[in-house]
C-alpha positions as a LaTeX table, in Angstrom:
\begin{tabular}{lrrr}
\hline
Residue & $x$ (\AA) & $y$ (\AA) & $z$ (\AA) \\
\hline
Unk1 & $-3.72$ & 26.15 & $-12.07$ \\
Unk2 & $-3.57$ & 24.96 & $-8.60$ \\
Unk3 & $-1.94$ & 21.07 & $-8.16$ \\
Unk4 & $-4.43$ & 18.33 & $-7.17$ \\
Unk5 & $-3.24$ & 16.43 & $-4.09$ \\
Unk6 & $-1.20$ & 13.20 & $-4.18$ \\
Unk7 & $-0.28$ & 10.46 & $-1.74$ \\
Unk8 & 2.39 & 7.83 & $-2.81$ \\
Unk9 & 2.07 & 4.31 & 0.09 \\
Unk10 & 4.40 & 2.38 & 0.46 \\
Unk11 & 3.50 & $-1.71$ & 1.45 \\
Unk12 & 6.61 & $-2.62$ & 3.10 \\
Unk13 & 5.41 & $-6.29$ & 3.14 \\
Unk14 & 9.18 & $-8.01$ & 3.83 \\
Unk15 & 9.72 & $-10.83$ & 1.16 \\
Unk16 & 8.04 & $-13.47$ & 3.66 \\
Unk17 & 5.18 & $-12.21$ & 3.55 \\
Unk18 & 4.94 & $-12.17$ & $-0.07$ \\
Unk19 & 5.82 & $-15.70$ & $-0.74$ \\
Unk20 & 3.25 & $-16.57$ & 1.93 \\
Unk21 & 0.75 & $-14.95$ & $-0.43$ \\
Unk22 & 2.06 & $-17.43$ & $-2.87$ \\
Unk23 & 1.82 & $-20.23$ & $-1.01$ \\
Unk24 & 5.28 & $-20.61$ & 0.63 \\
Unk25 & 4.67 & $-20.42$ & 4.40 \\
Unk26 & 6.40 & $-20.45$ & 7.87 \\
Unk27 & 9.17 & $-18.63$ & 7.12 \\
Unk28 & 11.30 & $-16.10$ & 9.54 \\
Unk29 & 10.91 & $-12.61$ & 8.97 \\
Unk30 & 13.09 & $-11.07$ & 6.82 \\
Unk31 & 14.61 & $-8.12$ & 6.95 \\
Unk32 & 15.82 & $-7.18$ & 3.71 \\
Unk33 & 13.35 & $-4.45$ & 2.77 \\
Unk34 & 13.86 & $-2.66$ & 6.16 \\
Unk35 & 17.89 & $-2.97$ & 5.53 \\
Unk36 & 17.97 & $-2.54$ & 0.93 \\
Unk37 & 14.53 & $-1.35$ & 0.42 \\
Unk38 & 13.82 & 1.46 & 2.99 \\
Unk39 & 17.27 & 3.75 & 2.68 \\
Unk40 & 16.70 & 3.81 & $-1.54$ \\
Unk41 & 13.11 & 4.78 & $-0.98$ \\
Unk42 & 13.42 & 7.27 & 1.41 \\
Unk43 & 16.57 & 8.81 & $-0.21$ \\
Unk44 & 14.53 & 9.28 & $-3.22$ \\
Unk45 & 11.46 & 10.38 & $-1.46$ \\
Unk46 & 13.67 & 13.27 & 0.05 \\
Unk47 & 15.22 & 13.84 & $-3.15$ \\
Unk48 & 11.66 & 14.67 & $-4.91$ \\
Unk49 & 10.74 & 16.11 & $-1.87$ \\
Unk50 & 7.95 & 13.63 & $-1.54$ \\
Unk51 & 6.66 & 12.68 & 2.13 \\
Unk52 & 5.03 & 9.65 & 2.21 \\
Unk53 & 2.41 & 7.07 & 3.63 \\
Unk54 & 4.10 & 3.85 & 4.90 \\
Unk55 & 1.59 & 0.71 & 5.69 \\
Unk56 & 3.72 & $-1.12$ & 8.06 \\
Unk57 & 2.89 & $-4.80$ & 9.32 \\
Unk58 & 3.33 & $-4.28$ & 13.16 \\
Unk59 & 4.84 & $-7.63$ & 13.95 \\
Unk60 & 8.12 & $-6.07$ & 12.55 \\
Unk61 & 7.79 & $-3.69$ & 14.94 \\
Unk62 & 9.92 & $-5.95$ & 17.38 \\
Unk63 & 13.38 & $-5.60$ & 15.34 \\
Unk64 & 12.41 & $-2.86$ & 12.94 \\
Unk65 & 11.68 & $-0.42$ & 15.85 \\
Unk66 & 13.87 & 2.16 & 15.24 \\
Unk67 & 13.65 & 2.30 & 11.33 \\
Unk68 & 10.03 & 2.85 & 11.89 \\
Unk69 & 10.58 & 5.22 & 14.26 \\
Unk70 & 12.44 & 7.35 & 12.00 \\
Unk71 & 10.01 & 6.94 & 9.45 \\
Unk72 & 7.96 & 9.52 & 11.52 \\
Unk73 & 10.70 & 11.31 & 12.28 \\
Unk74 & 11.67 & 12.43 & 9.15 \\
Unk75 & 7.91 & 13.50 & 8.14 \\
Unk76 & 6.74 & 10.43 & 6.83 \\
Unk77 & 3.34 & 9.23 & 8.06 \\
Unk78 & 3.35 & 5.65 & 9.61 \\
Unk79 & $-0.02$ & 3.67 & 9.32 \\
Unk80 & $-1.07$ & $-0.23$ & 9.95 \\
Unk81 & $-0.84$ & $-2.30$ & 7.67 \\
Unk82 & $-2.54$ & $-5.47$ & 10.06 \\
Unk83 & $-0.38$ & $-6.76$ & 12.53 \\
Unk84 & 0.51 & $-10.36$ & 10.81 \\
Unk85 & $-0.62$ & $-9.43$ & 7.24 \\
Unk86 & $-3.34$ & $-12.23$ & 6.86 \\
Unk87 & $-3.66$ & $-13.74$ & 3.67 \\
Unk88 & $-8.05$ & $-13.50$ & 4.13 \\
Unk89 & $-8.65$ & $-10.55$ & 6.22 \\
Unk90 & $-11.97$ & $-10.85$ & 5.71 \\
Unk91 & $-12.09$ & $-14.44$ & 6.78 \\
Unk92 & $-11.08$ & $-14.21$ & 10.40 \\
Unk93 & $-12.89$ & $-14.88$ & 12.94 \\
Unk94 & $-14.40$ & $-11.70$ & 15.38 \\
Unk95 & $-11.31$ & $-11.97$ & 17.95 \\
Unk96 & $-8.52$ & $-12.34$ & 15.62 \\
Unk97 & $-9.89$ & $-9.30$ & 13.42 \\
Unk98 & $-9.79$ & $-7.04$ & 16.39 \\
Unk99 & $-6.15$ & $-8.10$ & 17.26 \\
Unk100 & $-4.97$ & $-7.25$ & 14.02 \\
Unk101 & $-7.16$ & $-3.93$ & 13.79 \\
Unk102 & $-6.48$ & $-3.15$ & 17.49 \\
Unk103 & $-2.53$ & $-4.82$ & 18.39 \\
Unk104 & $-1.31$ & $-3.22$ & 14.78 \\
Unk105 & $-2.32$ & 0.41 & 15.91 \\
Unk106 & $-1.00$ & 0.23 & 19.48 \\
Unk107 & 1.88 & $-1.87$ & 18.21 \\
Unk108 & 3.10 & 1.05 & 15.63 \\
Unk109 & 1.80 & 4.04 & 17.85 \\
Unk110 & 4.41 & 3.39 & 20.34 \\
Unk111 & 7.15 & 2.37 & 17.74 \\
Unk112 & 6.22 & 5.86 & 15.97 \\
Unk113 & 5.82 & 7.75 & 18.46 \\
Unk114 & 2.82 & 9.33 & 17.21 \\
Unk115 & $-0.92$ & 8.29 & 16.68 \\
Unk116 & $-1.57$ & 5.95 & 13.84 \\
Unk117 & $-4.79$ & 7.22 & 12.03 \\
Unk118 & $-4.72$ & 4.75 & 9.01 \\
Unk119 & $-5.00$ & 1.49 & 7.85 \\
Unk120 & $-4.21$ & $-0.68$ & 4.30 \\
Unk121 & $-5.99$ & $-3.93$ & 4.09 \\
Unk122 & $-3.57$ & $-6.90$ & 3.39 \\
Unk123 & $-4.19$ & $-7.44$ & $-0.53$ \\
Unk124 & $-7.27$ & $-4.63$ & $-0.49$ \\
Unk125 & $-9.18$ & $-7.46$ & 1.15 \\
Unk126 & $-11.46$ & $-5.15$ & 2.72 \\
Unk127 & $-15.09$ & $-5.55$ & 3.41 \\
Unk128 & $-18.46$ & $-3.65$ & 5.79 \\
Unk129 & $-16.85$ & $-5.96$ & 9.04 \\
Unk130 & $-13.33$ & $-4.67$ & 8.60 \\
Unk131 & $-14.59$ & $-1.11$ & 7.91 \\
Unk132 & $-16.63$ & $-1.33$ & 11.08 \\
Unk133 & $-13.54$ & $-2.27$ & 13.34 \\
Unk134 & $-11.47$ & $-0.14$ & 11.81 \\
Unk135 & $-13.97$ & 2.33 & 13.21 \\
Unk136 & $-14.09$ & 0.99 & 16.61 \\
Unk137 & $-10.53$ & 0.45 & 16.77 \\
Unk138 & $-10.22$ & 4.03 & 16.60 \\
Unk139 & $-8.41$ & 4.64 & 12.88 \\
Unk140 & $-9.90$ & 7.93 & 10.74 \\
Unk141 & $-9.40$ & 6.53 & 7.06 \\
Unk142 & $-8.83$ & 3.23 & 5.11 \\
Unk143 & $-7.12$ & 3.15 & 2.02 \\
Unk144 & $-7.65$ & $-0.59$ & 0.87 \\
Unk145 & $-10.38$ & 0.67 & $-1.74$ \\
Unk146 & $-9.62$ & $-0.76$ & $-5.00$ \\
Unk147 & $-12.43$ & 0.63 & $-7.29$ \\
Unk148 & $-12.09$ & $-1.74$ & $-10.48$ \\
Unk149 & $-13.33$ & $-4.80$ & $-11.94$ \\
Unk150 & $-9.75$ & $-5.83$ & $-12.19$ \\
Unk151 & $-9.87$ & $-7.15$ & $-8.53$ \\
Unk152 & $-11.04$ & $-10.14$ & $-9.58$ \\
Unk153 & $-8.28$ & $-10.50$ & $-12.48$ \\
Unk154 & $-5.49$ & $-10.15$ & $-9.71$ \\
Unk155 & $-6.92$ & $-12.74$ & $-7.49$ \\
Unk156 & $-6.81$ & $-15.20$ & $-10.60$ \\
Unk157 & $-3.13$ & $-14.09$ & $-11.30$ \\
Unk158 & $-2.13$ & $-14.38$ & $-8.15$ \\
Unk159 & $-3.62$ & $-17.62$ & $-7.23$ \\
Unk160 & $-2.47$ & $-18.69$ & $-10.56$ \\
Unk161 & 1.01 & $-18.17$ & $-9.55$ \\
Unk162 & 0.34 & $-19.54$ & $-5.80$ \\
Unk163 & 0.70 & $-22.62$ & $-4.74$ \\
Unk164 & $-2.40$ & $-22.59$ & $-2.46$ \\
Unk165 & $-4.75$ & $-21.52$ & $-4.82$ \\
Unk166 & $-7.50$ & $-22.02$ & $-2.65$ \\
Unk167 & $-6.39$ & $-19.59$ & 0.23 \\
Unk168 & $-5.94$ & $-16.49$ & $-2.63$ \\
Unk169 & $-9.34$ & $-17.01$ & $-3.93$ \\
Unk170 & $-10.78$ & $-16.57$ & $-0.17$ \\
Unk171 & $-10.35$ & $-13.13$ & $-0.40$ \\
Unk172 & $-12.92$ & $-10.87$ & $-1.99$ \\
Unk173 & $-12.67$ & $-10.96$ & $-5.27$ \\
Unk174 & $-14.90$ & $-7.95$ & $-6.06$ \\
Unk175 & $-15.05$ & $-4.05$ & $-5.07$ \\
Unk176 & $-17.08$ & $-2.82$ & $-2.16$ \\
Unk177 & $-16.99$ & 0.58 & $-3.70$ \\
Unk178 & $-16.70$ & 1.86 & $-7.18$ \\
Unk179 & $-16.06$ & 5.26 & $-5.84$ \\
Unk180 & $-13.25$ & 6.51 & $-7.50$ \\
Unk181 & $-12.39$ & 9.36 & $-5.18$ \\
Unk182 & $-11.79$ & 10.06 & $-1.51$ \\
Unk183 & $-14.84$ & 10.22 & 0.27 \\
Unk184 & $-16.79$ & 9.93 & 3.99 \\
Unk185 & $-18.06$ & 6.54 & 4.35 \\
Unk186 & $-21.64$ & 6.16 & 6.22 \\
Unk187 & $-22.36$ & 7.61 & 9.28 \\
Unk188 & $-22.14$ & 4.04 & 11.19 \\
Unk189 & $-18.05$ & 3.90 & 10.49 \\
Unk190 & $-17.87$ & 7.12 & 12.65 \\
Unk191 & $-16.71$ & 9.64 & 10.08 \\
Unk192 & $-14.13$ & 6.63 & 8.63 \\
Unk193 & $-12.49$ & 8.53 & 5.70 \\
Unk194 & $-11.58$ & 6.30 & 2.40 \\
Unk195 & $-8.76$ & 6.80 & 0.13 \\
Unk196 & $-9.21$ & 4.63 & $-2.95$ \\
Unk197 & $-6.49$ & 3.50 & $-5.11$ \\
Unk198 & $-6.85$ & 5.77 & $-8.47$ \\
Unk199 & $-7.79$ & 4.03 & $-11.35$ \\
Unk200 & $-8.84$ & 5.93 & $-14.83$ \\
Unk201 & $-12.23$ & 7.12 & $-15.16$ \\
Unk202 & $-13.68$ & 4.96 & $-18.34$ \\
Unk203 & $-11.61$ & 1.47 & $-18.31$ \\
Unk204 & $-11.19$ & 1.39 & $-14.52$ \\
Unk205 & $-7.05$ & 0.75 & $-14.65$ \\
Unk206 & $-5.74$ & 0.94 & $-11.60$ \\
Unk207 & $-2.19$ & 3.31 & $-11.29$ \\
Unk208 & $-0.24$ & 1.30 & $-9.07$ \\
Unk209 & 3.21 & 0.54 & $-9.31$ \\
Unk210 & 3.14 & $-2.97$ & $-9.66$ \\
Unk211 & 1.52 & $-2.53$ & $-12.82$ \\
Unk212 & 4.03 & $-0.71$ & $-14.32$ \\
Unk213 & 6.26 & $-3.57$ & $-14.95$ \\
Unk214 & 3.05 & $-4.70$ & $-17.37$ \\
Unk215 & 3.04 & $-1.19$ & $-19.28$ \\
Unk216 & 5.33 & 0.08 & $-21.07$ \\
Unk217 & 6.99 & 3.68 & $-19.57$ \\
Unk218 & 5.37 & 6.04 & $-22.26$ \\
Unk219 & 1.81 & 5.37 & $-22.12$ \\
Unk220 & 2.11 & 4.47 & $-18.05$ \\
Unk221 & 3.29 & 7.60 & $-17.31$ \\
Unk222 & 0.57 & 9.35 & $-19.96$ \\
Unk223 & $-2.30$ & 7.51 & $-17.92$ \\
Unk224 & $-0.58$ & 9.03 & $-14.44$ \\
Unk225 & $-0.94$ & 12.25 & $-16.03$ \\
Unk226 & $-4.24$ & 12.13 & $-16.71$ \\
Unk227 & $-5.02$ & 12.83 & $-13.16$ \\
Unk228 & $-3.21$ & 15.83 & $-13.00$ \\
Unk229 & $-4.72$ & 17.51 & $-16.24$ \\
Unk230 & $-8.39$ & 16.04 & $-15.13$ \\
Unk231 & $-7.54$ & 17.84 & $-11.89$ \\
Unk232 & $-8.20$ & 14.34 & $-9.90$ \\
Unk233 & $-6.26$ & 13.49 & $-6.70$ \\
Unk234 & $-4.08$ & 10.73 & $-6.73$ \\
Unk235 & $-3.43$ & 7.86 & $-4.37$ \\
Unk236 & $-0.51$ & 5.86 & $-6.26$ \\
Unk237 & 1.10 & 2.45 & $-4.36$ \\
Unk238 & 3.49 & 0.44 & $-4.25$ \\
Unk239 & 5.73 & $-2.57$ & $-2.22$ \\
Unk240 & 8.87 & $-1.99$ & $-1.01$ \\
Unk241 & 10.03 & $-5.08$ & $-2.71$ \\
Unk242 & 9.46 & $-2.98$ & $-6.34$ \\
Unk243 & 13.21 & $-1.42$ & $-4.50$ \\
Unk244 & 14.83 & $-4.62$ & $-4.04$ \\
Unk245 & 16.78 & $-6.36$ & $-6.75$ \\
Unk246 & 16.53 & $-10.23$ & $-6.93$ \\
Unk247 & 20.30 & $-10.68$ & $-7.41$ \\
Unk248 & 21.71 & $-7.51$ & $-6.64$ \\
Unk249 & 19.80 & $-8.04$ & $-2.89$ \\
Unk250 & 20.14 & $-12.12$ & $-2.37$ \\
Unk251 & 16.34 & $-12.15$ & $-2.06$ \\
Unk252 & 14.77 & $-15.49$ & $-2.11$ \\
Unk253 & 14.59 & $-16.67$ & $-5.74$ \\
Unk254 & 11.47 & $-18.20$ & $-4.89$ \\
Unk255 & 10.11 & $-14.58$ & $-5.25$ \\
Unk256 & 11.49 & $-14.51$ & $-9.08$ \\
Unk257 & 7.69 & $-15.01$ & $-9.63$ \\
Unk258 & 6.45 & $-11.40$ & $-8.43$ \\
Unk259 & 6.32 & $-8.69$ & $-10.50$ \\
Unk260 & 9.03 & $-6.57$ & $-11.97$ \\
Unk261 & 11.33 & $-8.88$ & $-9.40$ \\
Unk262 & 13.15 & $-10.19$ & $-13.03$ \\
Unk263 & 14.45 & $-7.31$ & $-13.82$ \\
Unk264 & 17.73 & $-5.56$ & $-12.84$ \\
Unk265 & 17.75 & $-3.16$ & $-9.98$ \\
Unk266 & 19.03 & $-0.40$ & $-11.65$ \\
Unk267 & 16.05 & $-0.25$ & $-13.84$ \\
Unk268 & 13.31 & $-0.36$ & $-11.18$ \\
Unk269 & 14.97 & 2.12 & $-9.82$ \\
Unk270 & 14.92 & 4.60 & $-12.86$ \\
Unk271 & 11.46 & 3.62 & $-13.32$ \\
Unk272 & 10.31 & 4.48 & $-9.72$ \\
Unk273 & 12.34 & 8.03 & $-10.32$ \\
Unk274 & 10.41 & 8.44 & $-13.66$ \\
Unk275 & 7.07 & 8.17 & $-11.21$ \\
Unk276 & 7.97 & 10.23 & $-8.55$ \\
Unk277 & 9.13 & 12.95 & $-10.75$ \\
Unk278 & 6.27 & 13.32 & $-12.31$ \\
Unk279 & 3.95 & 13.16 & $-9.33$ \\
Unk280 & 6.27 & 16.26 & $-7.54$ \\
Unk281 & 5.78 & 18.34 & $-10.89$ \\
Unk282 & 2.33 & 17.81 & $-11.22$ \\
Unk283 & 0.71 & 17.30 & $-8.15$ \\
Unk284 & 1.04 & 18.47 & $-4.21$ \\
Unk285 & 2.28 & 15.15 & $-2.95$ \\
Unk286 & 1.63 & 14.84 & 1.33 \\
Unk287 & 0.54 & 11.47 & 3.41 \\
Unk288 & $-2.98$ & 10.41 & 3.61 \\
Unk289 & $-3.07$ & 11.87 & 7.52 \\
Unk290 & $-2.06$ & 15.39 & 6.07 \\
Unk291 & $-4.99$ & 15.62 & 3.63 \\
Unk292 & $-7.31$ & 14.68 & 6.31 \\
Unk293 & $-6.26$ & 16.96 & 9.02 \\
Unk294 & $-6.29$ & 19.87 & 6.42 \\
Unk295 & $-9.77$ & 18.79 & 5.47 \\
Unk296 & $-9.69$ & 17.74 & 1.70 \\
Unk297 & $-12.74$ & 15.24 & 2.91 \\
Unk298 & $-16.03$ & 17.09 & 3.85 \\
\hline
\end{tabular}
């Protein structure tokens, strides 16, 4: 029975970035997920023989040049994950969207080497505007679909944890699409491919890595091979920051808050192995750009 496809992203949203989604702002970039982080996720990504999607915020592509650089270079697809990582995407104004749409893809094409084809919504904020300058801007898929209900419950977590409530629940709080699968969206977003985060077919749980520090391993790893024996492709995400250890790294403690970031290194670490071992036995893992160019979207 022939393997359904797979893509495992990577966020690499450095740990300022995520305590500016909880409120803690104006702090330098950091650049312990590009210097921890990084090497343990692409040593295990070679060691599963995965090749992966990496949604990188551009700005970073100022110190972080060369890492991203090999990135490409060692088969990994690099795609934009916005050039400052916006808290509301879909609350800027016309000109700023375009500079993070348009900067973010020059920014990381030259860094790369290579064109950038994709794009990841900061926090799947995604709506029809952003689709339609991701479209003008150039990019061939999005893969900030999030087709469940439980959008809305991870806005009120997160701005429950925040302390500027007010500036998480700007952000959609509901899906654009329910579509579960990859698709074509309309004819107006110039043949714009989506890649939707997978989620289960009756209950609408999304499989993404954060949430396996809610679920225990058994049952987590059951629902992830559901896809495989339903045939279904699989686009499975996670942060960078699910490779960093709180003490073992230094990271900010302010970040204790975010999930899984309590627990020792050593088991993130065995639980991200679990994952990818399952995906390479059961599916065909490849980057987003891969299934596109070889057509898996009609």
């Amino acid at each position: 029975m022939k393997r359904p496809p797979a893509t495992v992203s990577v966020d690499l949203d450095p740990v300022d970035l995520h305590l500016a989604g909880y409120g803690v702002r104006g702090l330098a970039a950091d650049p312990l997920i590009y210097g921890a982080a990084l090497p343990r996720l692409i040593e295990r990504f070679a060691r599963f023989g995965v090749r992966a999607t990496f949604f990188v915020v551009a700005r970073d592509t100022g110190t972080q040049g060369a890492a991203v650089s090999r990135l490409a270079r060692d088969g990994h697809e690099v795609a934009s994950h916005s050039l400052t990582h916006p808290l509301a995407l879909t609350r800027l104004p016309a000109e700023e969207l375009t500079r993070e749409l348009v900067e973010s893809r020059a920014q990381l094409a030259r860094a790369a080497g290579e064109e950038i084809a994709g794009f990841r919504a900061p926090n799947f904020d995604l709506d029809a505007r952003v689709l339609r300058g991701l479209a003008s801007a150039g990019y061939r898929y999005d893969a900030s679909g999030y087709p469940t209900p439980m959008l809305l419950l991870a806005r009120i977590l997160l701005a429950a944890r925040s302390g500027d409530p007010r500036a998480v629940l700007r952000m959609r709080s509901w899906p654009r699409s329910f579509a579960r699968h990859p698709h074509r969206l309309d004819r107006a977003l110039g043949g714009l491919a989506e890649f939707p985060t997978a989620v289960t077919p009756r209950l609408r749980l999304p499989v993404y890595h954060t949430l396996r520090f809610f679920t225990a391993r058994a049952p987590f790893l059951r629902r992830l091979e559901g896809f495989a024996l339903r045939g279904e492709p699989l686009s499975y995400p996670l942060h960078a920051v699910d490779a960093l250890g709180l003490a073992e790294d230094g990271v900010d403690a302010r970040l204790a808050r975010h999930p899984g970031m309590a627990l020792p290194l050593e088991e993130k670490l065995a639980a991200l192995d679990d994952v990818l071992r399952l995906i390479a036995a059961r599916f065909e893992p490849a980057p987003f750009r891969d299934r596109l160019d070889r057509g898996e979207i009609v």
